[in-house]
Each structure stands twice: as C-alpha cells, then as structure tokens.
N, CA, C and O atoms as a Maestro MAE file, in Angstrom:
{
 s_m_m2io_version
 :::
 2.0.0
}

f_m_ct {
 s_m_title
 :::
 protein
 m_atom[212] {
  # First column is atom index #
  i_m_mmod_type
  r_m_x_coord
  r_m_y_coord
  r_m_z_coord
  i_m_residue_number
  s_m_chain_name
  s_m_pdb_residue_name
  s_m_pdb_atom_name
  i_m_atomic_number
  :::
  1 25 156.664 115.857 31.837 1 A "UNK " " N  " 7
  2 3 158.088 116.007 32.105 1 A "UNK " " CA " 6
  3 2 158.839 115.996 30.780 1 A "UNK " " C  " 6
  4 15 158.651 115.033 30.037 1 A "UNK " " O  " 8
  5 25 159.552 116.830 30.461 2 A "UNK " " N  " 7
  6 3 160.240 117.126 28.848 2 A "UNK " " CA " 6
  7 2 161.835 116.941 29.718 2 A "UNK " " C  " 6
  8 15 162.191 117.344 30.825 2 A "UNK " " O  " 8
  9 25 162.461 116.249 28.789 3 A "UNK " " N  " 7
  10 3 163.526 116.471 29.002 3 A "UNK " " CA " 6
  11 2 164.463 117.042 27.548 3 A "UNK " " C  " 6
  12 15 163.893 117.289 26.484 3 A "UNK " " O  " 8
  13 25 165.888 117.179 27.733 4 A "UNK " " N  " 7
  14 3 166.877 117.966 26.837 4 A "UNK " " CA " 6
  15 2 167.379 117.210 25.962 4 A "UNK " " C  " 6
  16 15 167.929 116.317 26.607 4 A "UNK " " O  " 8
  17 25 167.551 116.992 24.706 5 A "UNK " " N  " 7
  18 3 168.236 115.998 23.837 5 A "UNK " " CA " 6
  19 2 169.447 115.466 24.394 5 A "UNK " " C  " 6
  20 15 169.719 116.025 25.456 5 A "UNK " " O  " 8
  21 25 170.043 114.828 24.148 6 A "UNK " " N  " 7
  22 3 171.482 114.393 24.289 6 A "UNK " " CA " 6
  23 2 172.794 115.154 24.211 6 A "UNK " " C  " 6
  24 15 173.616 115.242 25.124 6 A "UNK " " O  " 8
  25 25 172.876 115.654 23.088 7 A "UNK " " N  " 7
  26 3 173.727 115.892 22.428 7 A "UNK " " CA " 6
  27 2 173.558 117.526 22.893 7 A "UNK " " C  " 6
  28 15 173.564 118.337 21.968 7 A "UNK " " O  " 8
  29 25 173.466 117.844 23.744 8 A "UNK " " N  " 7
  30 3 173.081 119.498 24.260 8 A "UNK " " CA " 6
  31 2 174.426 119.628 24.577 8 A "UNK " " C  " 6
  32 15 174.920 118.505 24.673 8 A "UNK " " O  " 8
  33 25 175.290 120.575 24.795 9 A "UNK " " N  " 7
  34 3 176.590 121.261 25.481 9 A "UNK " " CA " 6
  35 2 175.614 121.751 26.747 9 A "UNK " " C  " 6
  36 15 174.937 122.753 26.514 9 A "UNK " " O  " 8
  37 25 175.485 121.157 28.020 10 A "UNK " " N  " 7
  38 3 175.024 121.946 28.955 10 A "UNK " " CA " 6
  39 2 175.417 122.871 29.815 10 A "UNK " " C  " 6
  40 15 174.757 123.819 30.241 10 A "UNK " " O  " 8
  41 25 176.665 122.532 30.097 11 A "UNK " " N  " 7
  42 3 177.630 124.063 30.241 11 A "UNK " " CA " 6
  43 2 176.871 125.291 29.397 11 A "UNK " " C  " 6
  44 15 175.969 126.051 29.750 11 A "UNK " " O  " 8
  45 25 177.678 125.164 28.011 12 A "UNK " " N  " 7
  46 3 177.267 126.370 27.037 12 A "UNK " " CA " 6
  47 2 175.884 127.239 27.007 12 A "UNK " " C  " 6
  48 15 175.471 128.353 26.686 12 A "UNK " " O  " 8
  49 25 175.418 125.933 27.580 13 A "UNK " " N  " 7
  50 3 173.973 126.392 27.315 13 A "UNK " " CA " 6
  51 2 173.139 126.926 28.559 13 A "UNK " " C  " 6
  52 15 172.131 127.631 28.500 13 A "UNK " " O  " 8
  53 25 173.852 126.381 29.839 14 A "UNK " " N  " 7
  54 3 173.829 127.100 31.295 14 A "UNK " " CA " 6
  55 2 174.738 128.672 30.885 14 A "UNK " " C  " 6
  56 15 174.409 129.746 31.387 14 A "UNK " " O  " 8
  57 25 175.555 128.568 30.190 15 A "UNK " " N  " 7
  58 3 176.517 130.092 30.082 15 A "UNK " " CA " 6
  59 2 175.475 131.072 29.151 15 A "UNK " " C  " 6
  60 15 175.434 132.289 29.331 15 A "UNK " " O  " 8
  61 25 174.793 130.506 28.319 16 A "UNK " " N  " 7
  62 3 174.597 131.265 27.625 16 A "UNK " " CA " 6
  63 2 172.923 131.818 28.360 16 A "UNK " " C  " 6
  64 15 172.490 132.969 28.313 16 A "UNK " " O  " 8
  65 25 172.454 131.001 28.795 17 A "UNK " " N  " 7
  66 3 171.233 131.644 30.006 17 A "UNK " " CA " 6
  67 2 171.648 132.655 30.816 17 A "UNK " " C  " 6
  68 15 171.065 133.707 31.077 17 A "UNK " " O  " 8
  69 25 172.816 132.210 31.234 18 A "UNK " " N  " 7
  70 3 172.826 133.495 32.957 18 A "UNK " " CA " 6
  71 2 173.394 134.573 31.977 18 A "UNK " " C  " 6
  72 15 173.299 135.744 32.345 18 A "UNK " " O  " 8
  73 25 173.959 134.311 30.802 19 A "UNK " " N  " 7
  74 3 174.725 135.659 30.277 19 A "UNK " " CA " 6
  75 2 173.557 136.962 29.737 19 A "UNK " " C  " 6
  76 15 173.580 138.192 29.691 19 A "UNK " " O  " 8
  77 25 172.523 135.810 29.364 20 A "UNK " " N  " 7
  78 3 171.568 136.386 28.401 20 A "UNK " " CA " 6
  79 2 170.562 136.638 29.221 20 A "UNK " " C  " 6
  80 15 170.004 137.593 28.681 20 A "UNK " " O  " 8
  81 25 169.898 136.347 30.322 21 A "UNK " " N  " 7
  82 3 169.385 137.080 31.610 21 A "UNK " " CA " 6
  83 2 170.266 138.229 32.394 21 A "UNK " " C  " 6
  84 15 169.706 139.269 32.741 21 A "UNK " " O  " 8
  85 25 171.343 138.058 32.601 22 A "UNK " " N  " 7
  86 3 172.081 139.733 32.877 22 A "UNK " " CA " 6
  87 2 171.803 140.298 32.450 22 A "UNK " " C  " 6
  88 15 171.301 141.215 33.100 22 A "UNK " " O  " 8
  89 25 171.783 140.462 30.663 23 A "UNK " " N  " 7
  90 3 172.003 141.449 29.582 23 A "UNK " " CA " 6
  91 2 170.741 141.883 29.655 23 A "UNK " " C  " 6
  92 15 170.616 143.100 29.510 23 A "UNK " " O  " 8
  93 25 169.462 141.072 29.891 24 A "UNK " " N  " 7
  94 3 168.359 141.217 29.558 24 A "UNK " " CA " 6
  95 2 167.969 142.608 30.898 24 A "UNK " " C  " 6
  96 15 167.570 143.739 30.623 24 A "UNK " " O  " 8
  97 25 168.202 142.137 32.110 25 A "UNK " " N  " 7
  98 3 168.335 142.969 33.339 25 A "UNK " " CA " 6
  99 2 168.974 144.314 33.109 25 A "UNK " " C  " 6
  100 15 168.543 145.459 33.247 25 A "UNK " " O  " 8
  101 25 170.256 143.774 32.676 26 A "UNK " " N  " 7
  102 3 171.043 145.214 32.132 26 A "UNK " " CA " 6
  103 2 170.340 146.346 31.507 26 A "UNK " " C  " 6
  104 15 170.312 147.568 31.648 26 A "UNK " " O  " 8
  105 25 169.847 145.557 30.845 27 A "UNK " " N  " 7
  106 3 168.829 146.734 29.603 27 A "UNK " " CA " 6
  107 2 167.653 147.339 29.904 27 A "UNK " " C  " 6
  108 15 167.053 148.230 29.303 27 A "UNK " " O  " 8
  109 25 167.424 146.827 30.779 28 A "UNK " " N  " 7
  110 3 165.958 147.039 31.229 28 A "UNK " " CA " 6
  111 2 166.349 147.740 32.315 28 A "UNK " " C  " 6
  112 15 165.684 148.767 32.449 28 A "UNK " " O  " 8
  113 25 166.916 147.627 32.882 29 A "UNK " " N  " 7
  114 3 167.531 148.857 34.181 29 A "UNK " " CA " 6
  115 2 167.634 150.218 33.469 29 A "UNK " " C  " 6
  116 15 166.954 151.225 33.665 29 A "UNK " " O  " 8
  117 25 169.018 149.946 32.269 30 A "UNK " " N  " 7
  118 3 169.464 151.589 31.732 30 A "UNK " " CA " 6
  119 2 168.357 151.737 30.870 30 A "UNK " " C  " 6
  120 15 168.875 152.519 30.074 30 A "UNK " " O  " 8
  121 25 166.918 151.516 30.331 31 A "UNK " " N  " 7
  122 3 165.869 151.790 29.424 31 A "UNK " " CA " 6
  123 2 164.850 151.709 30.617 31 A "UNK " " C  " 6
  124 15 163.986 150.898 30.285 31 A "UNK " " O  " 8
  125 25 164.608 152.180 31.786 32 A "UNK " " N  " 7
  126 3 163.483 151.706 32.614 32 A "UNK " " CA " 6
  127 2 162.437 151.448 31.869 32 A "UNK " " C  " 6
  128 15 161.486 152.215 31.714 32 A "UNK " " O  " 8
  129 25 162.607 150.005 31.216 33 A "UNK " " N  " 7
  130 3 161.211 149.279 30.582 33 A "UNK " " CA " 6
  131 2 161.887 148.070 31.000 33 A "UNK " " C  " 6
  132 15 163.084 147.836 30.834 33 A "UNK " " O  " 8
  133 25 160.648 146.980 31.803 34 A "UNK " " N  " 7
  134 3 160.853 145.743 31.526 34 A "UNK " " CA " 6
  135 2 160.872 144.869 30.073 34 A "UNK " " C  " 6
  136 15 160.998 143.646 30.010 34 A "UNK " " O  " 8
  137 25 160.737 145.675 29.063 35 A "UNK " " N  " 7
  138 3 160.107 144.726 27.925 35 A "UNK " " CA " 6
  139 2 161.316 143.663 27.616 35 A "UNK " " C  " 6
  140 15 161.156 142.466 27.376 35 A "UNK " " O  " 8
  141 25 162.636 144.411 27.679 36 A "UNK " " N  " 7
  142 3 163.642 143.492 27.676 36 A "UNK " " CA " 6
  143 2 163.738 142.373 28.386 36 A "UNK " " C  " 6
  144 15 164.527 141.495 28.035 36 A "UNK " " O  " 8
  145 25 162.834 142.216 29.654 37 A "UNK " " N  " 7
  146 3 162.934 141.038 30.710 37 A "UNK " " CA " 6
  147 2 161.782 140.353 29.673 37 A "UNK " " C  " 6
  148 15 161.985 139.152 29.493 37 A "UNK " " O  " 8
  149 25 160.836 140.798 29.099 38 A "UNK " " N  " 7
  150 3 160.034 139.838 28.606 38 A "UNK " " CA " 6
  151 2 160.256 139.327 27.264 38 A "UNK " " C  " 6
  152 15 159.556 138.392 26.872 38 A "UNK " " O  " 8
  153 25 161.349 139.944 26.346 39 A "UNK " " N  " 7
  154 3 161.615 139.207 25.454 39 A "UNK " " CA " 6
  155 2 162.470 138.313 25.936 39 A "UNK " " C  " 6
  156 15 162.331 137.249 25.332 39 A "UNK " " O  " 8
  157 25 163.349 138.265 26.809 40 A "UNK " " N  " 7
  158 3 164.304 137.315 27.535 40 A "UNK " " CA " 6
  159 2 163.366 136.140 27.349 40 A "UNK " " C  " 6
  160 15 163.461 135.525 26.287 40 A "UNK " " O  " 8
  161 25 162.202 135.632 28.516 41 A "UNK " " N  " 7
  162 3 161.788 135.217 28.600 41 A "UNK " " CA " 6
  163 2 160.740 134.388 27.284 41 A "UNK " " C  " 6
  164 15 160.600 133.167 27.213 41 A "UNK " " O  " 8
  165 25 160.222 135.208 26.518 42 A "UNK " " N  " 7
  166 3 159.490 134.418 25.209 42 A "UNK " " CA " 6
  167 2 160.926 133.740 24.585 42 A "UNK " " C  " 6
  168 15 160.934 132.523 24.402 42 A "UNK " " O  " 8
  169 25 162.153 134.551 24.259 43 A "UNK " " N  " 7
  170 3 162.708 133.850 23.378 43 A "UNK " " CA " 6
  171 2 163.481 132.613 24.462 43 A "UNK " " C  " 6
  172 15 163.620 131.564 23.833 43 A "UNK " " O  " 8
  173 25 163.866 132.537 25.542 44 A "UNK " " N  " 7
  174 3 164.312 131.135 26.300 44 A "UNK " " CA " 6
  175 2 163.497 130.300 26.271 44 A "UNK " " C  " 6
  176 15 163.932 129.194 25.947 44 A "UNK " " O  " 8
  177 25 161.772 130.406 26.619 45 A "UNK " " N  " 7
  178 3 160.896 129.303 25.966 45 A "UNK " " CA " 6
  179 2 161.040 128.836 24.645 45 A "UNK " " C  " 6
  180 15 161.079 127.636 24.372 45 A "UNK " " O  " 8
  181 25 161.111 129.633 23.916 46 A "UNK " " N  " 7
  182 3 161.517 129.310 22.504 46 A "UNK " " CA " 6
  183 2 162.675 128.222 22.401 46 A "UNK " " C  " 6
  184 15 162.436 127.134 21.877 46 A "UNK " " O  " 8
  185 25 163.776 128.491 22.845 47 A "UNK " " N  " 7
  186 3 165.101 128.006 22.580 47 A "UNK " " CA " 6
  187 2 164.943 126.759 23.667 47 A "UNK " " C  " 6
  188 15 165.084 125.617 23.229 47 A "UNK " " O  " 8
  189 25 164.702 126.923 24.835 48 A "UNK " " N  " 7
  190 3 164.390 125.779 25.440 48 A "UNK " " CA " 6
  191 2 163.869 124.674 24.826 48 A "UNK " " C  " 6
  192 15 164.472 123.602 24.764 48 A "UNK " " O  " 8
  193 25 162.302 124.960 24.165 49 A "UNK " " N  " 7
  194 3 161.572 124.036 23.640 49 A "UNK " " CA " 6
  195 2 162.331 123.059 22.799 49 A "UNK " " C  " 6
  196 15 162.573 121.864 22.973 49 A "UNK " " O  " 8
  197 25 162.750 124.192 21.492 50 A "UNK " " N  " 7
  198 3 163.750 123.837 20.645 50 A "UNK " " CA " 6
  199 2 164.675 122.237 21.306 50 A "UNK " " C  " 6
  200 15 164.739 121.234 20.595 50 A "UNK " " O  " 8
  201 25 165.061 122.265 22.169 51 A "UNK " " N  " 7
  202 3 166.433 121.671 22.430 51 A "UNK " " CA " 6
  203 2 165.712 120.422 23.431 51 A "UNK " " C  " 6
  204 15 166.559 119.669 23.912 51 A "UNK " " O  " 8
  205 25 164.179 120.087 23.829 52 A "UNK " " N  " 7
  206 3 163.496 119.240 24.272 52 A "UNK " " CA " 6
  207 2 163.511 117.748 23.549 52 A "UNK " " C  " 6
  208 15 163.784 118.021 22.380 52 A "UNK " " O  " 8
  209 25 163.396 116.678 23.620 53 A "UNK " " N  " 7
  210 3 162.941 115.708 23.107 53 A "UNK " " CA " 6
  211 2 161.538 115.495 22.306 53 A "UNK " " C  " 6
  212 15 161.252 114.390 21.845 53 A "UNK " " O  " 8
  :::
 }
 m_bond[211] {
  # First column is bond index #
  i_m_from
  i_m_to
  i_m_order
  :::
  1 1 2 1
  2 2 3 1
  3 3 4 2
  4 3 5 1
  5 5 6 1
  6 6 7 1
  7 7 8 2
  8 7 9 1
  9 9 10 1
  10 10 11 1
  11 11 12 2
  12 11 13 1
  13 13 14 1
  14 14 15 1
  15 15 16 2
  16 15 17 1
  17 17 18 1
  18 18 19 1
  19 19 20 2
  20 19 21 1
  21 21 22 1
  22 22 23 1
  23 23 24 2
  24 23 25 1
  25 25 26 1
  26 26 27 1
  27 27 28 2
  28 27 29 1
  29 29 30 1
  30 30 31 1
  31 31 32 2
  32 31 33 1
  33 33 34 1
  34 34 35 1
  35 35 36 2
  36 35 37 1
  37 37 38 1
  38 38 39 1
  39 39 40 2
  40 39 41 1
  41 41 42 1
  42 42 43 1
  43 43 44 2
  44 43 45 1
  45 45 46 1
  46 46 47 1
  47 47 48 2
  48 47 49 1
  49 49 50 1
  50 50 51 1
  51 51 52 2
  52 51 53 1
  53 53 54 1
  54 54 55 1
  55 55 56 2
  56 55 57 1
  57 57 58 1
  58 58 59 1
  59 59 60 2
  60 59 61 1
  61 61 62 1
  62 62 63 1
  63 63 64 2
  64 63 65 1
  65 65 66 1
  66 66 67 1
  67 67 68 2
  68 67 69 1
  69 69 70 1
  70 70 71 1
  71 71 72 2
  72 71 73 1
  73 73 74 1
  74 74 75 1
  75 75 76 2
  76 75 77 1
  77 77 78 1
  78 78 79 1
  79 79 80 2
  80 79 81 1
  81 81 82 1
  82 82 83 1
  83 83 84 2
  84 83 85 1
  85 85 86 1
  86 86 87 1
  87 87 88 2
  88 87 89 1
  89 89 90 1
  90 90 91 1
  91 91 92 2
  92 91 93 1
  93 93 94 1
  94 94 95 1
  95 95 96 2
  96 95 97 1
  97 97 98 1
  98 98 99 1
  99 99 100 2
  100 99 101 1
  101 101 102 1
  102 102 103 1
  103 103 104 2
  104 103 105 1
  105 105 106 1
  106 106 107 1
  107 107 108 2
  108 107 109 1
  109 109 110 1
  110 110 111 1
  111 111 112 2
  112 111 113 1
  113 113 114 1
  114 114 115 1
  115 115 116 2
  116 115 117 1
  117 117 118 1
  118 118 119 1
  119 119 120 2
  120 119 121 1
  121 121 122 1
  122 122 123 1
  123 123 124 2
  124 123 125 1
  125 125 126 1
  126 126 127 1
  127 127 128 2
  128 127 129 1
  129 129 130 1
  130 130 131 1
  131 131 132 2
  132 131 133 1
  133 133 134 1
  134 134 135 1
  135 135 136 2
  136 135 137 1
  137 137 138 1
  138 138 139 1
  139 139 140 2
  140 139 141 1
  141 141 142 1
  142 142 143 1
  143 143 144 2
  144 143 145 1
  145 145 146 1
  146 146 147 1
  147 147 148 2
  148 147 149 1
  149 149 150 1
  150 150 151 1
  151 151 152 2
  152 151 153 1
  153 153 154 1
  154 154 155 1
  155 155 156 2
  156 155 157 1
  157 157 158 1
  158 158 159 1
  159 159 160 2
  160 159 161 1
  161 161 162 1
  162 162 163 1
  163 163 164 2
  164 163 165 1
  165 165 166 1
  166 166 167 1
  167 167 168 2
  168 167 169 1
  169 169 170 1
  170 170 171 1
  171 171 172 2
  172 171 173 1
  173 173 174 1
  174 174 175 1
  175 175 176 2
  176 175 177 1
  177 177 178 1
  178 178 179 1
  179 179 180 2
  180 179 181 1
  181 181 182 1
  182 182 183 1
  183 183 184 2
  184 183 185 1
  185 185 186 1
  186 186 187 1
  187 187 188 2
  188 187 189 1
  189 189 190 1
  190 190 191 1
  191 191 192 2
  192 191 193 1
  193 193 194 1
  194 194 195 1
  195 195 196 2
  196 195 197 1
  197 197 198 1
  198 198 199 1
  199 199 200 2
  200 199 201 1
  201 201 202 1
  202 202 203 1
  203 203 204 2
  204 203 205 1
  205 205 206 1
  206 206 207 1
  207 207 208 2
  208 207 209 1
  209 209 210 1
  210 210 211 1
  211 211 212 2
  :::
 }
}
C-alpha cells in the first residue's frame, strides 16, 4: 500500500489527471493510434510514483 506525500495539492493534481487523460484520448482519436493512450499511462506511473512516500 503506497501512499501520497503530504504536501501534494490534490485537487491540482486530480485536475491535472482528468485533463491529461482527455488530451491523451483526444489525440489518439484525431491520430487513430493508441500510442498517445500509452504514453499517458507510462508517464502517470511515473509522476504518480514520484509523489509516493
């Protein structure tokens, strides 16, 4: 079980997920390639981790 540092803005950081999963959808719709859904995904593990205890 990992949890999020303290000091996280979790708002910001809930805004900046759903914004950055749209965009990711967005793109990948008008480029019919998912690859955009899968960099979404490597870089939110990334940034997630980042911001773990």
């Amino acid at each position: 079980k990992q949890e999020l540092k303290e000091d996280i803005d979790i708002i910001s950081l809930a805004s900046f997920l759903a914004s950055s999963m749209e965009g990711a959808i967005m793109a990948s719709r008008v480029s019919n390639d998912n690859i955009h859904h899968q960099y979404f995904i490597e870089q939110i593990k990334y940034h997630l981790f980042s911001y773990s205890k």
